[in-house]
PDB file of N, H, CA, C and O in Angstrom:
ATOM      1  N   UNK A   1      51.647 102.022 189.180  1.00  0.00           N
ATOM      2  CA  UNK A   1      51.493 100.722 189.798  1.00  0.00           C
ATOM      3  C   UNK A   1      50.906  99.750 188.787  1.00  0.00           C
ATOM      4  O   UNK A   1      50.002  99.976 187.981  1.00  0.00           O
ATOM      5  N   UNK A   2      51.808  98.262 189.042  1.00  0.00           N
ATOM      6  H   UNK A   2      52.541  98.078 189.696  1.00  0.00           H
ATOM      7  CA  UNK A   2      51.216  97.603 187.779  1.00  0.00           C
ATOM      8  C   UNK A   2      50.089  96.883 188.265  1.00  0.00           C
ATOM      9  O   UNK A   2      50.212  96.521 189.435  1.00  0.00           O
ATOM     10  N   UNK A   3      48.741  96.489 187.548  1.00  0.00           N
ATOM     11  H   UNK A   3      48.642  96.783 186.597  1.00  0.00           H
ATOM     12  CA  UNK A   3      47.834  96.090 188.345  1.00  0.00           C
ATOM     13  C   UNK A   3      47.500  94.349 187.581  1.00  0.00           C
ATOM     14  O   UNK A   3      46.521  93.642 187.819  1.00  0.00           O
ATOM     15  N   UNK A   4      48.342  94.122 186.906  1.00  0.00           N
ATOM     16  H   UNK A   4      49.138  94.696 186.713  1.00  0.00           H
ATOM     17  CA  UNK A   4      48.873  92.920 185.810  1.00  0.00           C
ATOM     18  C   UNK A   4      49.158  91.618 186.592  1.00  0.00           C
ATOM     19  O   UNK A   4      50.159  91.109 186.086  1.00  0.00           O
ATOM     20  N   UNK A   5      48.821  91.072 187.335  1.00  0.00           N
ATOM     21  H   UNK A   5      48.009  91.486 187.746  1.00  0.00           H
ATOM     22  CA  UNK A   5      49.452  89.637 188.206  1.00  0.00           C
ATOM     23  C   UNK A   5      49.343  88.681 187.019  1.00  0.00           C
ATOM     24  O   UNK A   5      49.651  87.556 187.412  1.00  0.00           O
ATOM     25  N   UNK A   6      49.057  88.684 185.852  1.00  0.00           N
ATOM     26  H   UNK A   6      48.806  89.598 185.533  1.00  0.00           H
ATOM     27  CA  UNK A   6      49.232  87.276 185.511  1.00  0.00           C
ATOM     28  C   UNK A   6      49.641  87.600 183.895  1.00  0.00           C
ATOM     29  O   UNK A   6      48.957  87.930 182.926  1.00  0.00           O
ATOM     30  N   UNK A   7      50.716  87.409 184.031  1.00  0.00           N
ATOM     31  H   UNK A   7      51.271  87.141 184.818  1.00  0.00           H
ATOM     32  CA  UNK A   7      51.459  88.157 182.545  1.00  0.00           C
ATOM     33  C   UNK A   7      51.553  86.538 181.823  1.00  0.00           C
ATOM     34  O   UNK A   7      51.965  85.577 182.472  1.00  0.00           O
ATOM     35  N   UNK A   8      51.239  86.467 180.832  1.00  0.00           N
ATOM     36  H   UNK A   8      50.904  87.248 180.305  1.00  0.00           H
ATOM     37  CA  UNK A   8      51.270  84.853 179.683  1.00  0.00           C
ATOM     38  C   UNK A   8      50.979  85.634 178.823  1.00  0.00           C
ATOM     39  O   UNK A   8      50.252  86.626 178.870  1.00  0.00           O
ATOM     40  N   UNK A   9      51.721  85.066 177.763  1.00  0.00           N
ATOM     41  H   UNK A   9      52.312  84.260 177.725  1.00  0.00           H
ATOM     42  CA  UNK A   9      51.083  85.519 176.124  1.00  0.00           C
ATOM     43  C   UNK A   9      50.266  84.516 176.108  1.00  0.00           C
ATOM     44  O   UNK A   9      50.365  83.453 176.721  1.00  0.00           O
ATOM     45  N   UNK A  10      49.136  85.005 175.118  1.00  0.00           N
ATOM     46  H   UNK A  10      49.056  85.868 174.620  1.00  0.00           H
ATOM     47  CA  UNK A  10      48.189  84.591 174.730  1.00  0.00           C
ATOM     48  C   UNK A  10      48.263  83.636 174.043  1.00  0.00           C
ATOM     49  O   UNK A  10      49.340  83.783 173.465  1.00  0.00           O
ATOM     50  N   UNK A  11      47.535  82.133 173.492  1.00  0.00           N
ATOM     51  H   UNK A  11      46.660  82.013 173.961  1.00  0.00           H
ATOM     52  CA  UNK A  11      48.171  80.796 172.727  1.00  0.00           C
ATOM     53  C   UNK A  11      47.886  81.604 171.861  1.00  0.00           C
ATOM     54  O   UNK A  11      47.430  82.747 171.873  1.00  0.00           O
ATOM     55  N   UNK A  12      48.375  80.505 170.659  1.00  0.00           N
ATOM     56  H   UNK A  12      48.746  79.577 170.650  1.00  0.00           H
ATOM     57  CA  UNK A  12      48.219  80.745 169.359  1.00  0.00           C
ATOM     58  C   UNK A  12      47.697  79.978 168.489  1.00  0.00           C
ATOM     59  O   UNK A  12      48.379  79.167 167.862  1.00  0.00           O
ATOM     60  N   UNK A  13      46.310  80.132 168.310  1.00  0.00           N
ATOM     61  H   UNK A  13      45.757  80.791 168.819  1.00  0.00           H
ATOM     62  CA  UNK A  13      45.388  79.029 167.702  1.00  0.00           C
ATOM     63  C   UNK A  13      45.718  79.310 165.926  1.00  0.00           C
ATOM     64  O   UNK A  13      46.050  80.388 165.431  1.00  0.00           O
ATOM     65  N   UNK A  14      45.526  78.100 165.253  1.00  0.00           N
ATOM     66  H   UNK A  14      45.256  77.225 165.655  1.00  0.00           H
ATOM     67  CA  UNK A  14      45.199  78.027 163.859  1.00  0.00           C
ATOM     68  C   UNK A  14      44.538  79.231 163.574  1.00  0.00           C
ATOM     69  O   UNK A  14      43.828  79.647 164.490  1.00  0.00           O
ATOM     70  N   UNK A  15      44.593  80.083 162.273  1.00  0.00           N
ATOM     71  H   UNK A  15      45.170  79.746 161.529  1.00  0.00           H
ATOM     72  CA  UNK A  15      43.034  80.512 161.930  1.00  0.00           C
ATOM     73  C   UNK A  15      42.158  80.081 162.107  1.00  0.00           C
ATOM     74  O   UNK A  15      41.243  80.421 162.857  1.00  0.00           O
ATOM     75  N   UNK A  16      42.334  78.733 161.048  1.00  0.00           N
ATOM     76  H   UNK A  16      43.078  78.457 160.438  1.00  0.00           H
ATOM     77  CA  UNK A  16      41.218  78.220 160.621  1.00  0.00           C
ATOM     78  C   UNK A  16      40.658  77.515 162.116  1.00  0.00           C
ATOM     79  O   UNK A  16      39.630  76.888 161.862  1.00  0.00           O
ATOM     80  N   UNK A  17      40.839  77.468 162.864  1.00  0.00           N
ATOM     81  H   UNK A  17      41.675  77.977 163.070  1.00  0.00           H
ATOM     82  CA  UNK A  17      40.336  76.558 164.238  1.00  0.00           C
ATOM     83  C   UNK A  17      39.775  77.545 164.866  1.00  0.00           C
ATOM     84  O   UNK A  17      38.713  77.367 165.462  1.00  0.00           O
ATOM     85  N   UNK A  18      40.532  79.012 164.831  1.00  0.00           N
ATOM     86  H   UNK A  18      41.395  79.156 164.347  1.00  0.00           H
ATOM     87  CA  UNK A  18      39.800  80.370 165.623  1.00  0.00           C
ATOM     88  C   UNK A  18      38.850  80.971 165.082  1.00  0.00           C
ATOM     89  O   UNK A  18      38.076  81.651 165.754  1.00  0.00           O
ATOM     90  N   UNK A  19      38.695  80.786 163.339  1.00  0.00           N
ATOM     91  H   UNK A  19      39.324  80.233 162.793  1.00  0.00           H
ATOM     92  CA  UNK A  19      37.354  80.823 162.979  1.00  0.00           C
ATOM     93  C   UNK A  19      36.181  80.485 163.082  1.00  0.00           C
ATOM     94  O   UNK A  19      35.170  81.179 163.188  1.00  0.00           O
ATOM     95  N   UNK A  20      36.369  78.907 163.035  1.00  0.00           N
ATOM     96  H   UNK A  20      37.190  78.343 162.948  1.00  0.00           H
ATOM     97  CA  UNK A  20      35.755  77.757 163.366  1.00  0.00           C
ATOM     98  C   UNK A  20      35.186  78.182 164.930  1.00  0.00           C
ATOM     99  O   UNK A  20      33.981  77.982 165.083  1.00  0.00           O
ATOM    100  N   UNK A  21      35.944  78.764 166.140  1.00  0.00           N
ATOM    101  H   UNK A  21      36.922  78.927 166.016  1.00  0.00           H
ATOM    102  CA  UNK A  21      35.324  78.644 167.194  1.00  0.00           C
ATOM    103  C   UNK A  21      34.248  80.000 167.201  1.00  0.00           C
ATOM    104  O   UNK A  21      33.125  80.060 167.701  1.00  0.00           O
ATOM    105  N   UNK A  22      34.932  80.943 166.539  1.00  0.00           N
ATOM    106  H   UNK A  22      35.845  80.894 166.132  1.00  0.00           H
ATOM    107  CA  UNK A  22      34.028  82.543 166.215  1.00  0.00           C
ATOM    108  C   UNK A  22      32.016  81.964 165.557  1.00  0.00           C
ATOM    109  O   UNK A  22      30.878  82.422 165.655  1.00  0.00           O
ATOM    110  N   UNK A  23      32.587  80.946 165.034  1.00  0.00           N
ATOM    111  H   UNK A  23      33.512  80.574 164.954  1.00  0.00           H
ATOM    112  CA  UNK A  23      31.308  81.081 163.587  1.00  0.00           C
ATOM    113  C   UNK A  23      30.485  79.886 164.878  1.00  0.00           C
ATOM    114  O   UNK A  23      29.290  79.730 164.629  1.00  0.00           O
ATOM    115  N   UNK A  24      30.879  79.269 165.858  1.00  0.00           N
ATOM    116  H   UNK A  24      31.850  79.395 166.061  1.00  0.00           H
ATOM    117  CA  UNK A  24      30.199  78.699 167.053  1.00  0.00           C
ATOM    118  C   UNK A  24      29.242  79.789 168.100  1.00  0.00           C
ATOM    119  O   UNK A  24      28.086  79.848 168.519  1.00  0.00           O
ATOM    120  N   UNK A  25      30.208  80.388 168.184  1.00  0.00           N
ATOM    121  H   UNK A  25      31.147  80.341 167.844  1.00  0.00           H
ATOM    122  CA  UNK A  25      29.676  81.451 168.834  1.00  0.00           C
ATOM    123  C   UNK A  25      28.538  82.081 168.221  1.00  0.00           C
ATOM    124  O   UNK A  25      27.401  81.989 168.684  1.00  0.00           O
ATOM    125  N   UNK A  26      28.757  82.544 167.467  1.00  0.00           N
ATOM    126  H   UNK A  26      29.680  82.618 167.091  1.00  0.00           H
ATOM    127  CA  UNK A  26      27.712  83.304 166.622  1.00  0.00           C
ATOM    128  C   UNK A  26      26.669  82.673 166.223  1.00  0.00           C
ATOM    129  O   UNK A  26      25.548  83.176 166.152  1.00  0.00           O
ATOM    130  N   UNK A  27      27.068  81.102 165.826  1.00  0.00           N
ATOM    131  H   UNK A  27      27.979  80.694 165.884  1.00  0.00           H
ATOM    132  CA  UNK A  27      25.802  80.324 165.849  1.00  0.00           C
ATOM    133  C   UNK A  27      24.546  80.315 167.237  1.00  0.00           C
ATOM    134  O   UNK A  27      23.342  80.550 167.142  1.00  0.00           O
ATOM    135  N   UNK A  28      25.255  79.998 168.330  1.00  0.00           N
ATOM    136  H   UNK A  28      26.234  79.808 168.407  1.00  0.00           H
ATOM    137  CA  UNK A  28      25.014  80.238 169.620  1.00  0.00           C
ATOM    138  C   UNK A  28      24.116  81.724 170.153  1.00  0.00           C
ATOM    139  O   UNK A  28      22.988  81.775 170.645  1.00  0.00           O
ATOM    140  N   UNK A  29      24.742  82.463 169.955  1.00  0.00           N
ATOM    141  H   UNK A  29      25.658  82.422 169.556  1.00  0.00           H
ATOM    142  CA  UNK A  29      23.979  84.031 170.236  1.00  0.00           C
ATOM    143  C   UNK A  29      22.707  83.956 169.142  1.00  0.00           C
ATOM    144  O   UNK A  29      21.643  84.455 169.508  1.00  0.00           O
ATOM    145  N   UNK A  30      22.792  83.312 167.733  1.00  0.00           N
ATOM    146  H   UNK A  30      23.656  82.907 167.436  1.00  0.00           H
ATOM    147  CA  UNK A  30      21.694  83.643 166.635  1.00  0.00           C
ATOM    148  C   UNK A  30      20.685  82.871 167.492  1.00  0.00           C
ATOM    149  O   UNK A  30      19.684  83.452 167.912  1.00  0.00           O
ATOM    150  N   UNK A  31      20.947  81.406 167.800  1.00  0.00           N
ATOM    151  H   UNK A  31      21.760  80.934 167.458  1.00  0.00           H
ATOM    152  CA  UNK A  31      19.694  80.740 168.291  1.00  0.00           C
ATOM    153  C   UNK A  31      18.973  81.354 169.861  1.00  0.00           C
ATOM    154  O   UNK A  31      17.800  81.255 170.222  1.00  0.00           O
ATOM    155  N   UNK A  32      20.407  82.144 170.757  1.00  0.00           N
ATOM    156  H   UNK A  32      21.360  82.224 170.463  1.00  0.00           H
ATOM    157  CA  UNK A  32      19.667  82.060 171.825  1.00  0.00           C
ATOM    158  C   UNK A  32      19.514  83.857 171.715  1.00  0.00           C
ATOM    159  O   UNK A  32      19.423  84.222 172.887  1.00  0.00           O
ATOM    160  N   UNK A  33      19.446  85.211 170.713  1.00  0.00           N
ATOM    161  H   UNK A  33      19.520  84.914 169.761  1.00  0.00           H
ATOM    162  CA  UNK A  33      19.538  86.095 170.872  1.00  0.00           C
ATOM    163  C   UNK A  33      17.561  86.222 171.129  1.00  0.00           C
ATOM    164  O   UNK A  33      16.704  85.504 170.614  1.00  0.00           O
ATOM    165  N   UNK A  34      17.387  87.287 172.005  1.00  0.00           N
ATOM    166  H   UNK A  34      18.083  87.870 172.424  1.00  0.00           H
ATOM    167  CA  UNK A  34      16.126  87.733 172.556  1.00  0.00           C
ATOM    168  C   UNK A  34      15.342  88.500 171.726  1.00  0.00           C
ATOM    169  O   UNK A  34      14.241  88.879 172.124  1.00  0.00           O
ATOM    170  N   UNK A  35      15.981  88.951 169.995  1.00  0.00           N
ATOM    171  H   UNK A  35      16.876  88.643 169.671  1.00  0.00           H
ATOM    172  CA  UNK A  35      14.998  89.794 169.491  1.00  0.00           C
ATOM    173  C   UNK A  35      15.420  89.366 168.384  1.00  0.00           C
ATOM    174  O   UNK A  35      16.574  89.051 168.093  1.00  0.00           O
ATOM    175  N   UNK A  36      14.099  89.336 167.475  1.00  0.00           N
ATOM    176  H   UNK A  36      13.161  89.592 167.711  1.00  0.00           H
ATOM    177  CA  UNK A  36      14.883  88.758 165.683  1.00  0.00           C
ATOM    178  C   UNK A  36      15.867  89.762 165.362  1.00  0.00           C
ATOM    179  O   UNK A  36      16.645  89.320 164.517  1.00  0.00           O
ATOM    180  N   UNK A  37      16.133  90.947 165.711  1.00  0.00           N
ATOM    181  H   UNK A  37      15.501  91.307 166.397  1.00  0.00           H
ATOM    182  CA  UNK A  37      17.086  92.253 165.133  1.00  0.00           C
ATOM    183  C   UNK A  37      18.356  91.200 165.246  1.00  0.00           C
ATOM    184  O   UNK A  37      18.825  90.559 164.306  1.00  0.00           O
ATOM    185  N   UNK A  38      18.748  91.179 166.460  1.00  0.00           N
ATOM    186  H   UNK A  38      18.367  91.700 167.223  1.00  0.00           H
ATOM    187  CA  UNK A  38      19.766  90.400 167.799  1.00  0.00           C
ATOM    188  C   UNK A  38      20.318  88.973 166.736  1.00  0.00           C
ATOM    189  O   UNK A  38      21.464  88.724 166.360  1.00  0.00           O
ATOM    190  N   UNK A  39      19.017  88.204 166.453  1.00  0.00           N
ATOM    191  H   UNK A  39      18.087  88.406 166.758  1.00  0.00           H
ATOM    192  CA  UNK A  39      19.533  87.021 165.475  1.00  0.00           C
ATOM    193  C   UNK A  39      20.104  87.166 164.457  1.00  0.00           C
ATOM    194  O   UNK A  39      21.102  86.525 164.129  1.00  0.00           O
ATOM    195  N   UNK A  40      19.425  88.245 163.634  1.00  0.00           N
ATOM    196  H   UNK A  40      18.614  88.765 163.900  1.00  0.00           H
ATOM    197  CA  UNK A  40      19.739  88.329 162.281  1.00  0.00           C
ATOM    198  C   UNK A  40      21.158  88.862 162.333  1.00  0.00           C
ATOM    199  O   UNK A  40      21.894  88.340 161.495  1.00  0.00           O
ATOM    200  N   UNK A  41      21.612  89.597 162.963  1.00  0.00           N
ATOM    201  H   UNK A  41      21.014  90.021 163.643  1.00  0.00           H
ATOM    202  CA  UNK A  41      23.000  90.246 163.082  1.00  0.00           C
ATOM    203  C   UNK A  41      24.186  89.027 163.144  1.00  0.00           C
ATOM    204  O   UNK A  41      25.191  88.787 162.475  1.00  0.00           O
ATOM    205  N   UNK A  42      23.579  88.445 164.209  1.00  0.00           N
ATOM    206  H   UNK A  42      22.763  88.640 164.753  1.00  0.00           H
ATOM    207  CA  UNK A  42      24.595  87.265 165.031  1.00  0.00           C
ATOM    208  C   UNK A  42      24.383  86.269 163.637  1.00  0.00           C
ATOM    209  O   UNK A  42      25.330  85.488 163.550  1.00  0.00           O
ATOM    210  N   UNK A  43      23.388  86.103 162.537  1.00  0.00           N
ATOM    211  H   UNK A  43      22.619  86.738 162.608  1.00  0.00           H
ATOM    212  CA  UNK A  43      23.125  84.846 161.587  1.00  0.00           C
ATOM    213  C   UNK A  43      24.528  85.571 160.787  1.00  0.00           C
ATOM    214  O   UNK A  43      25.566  84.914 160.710  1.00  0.00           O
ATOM    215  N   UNK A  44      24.466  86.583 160.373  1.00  0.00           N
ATOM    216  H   UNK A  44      23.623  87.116 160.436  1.00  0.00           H
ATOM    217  CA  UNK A  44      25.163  87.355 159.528  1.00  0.00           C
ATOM    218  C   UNK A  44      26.174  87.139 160.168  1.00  0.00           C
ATOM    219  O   UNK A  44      26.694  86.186 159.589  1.00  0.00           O
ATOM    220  N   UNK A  45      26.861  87.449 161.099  1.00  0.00           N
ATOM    221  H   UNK A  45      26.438  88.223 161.570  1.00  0.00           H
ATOM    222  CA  UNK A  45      28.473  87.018 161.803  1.00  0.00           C
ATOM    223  C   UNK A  45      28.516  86.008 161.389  1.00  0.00           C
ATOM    224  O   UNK A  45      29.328  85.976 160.465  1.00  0.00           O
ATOM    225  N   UNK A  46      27.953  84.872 161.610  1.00  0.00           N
ATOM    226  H   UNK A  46      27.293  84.898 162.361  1.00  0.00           H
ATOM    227  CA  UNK A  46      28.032  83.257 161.646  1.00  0.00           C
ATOM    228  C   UNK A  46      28.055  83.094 160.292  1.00  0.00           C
ATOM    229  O   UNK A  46      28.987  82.335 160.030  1.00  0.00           O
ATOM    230  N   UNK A  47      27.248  83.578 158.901  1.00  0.00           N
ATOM    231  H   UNK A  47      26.491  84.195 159.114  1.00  0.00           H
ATOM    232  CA  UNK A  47      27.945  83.599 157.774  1.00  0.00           C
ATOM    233  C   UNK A  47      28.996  83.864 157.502  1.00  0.00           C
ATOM    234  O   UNK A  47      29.664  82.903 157.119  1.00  0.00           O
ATOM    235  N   UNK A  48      29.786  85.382 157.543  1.00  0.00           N
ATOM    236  H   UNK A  48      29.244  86.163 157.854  1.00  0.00           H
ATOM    237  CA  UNK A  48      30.694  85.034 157.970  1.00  0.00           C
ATOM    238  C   UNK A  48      32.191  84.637 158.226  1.00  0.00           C
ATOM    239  O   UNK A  48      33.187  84.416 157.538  1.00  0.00           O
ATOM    240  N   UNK A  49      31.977  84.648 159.072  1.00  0.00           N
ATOM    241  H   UNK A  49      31.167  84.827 159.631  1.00  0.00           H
ATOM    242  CA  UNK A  49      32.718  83.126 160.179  1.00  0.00           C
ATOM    243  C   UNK A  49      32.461  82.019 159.228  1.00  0.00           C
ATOM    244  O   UNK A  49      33.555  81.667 158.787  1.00  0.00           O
ATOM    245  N   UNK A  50      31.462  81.280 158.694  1.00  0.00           N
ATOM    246  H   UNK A  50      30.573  81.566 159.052  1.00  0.00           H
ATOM    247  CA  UNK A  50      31.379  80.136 157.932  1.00  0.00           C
ATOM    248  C   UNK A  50      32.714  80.440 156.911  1.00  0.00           C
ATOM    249  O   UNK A  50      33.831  79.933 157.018  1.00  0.00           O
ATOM    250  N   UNK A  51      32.190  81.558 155.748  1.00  0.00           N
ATOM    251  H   UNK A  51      31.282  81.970 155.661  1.00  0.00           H
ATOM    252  CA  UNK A  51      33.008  81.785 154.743  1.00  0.00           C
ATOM    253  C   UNK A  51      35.034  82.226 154.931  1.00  0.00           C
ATOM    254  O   UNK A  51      35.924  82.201 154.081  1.00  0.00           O
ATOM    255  N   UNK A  52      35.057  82.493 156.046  1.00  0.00           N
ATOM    256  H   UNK A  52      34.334  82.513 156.736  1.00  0.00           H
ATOM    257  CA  UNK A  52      36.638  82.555 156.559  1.00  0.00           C
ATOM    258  C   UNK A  52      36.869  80.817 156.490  1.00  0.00           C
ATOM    259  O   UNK A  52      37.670  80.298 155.713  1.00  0.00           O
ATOM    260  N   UNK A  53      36.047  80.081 157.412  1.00  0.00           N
ATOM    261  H   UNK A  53      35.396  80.503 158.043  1.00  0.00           H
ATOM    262  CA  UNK A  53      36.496  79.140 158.254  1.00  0.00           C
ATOM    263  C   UNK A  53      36.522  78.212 156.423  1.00  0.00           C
ATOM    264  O   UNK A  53      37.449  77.424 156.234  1.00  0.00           O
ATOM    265  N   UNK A  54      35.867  78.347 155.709  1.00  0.00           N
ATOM    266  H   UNK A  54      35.114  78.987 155.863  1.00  0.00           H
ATOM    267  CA  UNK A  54      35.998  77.622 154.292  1.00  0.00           C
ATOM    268  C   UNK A  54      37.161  77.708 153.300  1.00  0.00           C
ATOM    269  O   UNK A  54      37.703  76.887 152.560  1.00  0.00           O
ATOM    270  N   UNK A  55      37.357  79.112 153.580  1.00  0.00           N
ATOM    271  H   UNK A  55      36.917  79.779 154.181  1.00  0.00           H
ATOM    272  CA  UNK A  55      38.644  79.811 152.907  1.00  0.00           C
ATOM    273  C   UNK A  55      39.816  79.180 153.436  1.00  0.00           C
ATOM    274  O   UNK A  55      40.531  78.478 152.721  1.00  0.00           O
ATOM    275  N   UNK A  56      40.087  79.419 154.821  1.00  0.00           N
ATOM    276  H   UNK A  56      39.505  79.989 155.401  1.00  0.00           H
ATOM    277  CA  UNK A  56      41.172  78.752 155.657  1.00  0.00           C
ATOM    278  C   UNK A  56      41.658  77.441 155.394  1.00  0.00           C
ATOM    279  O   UNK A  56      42.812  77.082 155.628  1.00  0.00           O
ATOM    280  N   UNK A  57      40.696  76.681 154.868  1.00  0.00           N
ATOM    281  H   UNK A  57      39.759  76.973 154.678  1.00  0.00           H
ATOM    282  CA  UNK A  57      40.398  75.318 155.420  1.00  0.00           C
ATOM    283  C   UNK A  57      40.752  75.054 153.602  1.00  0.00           C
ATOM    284  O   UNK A  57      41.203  73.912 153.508  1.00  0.00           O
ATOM    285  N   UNK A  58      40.709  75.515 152.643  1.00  0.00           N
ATOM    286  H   UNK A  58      40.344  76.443 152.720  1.00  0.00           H
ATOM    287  CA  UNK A  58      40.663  75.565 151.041  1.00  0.00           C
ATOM    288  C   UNK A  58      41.924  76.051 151.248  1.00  0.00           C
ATOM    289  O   UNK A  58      42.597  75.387 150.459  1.00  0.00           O
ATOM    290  N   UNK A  59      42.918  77.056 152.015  1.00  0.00           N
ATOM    291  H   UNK A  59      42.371  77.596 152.656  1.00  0.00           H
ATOM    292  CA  UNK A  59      44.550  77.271 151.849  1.00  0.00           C
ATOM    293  C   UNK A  59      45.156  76.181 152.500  1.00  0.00           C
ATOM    294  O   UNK A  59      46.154  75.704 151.960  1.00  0.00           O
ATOM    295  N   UNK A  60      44.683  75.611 153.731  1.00  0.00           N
ATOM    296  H   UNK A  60      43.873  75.998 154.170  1.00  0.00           H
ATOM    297  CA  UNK A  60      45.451  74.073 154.065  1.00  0.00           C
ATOM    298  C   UNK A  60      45.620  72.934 153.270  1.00  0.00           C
ATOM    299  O   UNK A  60      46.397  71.986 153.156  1.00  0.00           O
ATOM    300  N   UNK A  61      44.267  73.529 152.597  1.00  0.00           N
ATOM    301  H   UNK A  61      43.636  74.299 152.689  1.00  0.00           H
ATOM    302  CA  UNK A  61      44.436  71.957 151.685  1.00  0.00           C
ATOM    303  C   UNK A  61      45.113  72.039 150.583  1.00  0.00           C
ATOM    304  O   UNK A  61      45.344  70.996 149.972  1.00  0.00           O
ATOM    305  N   UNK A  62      45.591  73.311 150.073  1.00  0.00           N
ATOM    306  H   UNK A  62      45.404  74.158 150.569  1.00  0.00           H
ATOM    307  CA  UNK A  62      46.327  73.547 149.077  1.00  0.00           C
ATOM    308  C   UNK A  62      47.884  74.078 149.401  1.00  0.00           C
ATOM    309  O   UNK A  62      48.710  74.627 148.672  1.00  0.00           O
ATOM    310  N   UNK A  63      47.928  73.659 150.867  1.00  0.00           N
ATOM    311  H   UNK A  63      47.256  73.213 151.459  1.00  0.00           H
ATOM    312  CA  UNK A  63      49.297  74.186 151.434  1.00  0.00           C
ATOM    313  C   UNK A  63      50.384  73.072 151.173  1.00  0.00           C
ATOM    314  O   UNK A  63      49.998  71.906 151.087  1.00  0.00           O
ATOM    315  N   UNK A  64      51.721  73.372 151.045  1.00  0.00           N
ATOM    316  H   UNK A  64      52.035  74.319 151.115  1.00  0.00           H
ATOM    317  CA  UNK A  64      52.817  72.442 150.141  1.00  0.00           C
ATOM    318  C   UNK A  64      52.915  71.617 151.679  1.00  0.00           C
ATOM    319  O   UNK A  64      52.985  72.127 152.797  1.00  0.00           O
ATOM    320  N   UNK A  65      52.897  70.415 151.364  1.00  0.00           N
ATOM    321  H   UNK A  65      52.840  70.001 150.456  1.00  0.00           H
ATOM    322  CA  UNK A  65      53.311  69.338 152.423  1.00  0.00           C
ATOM    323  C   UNK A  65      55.102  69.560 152.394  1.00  0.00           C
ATOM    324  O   UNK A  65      55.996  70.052 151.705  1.00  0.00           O
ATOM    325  N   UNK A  66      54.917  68.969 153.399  1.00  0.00           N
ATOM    326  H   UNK A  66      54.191  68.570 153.959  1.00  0.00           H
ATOM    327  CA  UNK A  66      56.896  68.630 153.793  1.00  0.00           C
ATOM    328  C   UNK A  66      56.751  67.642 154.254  1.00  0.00           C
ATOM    329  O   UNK A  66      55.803  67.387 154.995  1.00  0.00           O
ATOM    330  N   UNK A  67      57.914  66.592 153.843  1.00  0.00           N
ATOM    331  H   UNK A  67      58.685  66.800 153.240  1.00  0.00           H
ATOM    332  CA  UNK A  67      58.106  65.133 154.387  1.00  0.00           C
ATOM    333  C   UNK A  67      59.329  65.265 155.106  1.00  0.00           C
ATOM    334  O   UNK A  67      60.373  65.684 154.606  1.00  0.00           O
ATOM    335  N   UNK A  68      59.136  64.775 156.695  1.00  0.00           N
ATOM    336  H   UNK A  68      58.289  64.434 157.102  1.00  0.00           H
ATOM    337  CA  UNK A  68      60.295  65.232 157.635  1.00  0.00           C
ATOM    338  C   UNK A  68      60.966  63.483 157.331  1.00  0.00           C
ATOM    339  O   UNK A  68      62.018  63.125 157.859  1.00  0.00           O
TER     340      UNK A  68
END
């Protein structure tokens, strides 16, 4: 029995925009995590997440334009 009612593929975000929302998050959990262990982990994700979302963002800008 299928227990599935709502079949959609999933969107399809940029990297660089799905990074960008990851390295939010992680910012988010570092400030509101309940134990310095908890922060430091989540600071470290959010680094990172920073360093993808820089990378990404350094291949767009070096990505070949097309003039339609």
């Amino acid at each position: 029995m299928d227990t599935h009612t709502n079949i959609t593929s999933p969107r399809k975000y940029h990297p660089a925009a799905y990074a960008m929302h990851r390295q939010m998050v992680a910012v988010r959990r570092t400030i509101s995590a309940p134990t310095v262990e908890e922060s430091q982990a989540a600071a470290r994700w959010a680094q990172a997440w920073y360093r993808l979302v820089q990378r990404k963002l350094e291949e767009l800008q070096h990505a070949p334009r097309y003039l339609h």
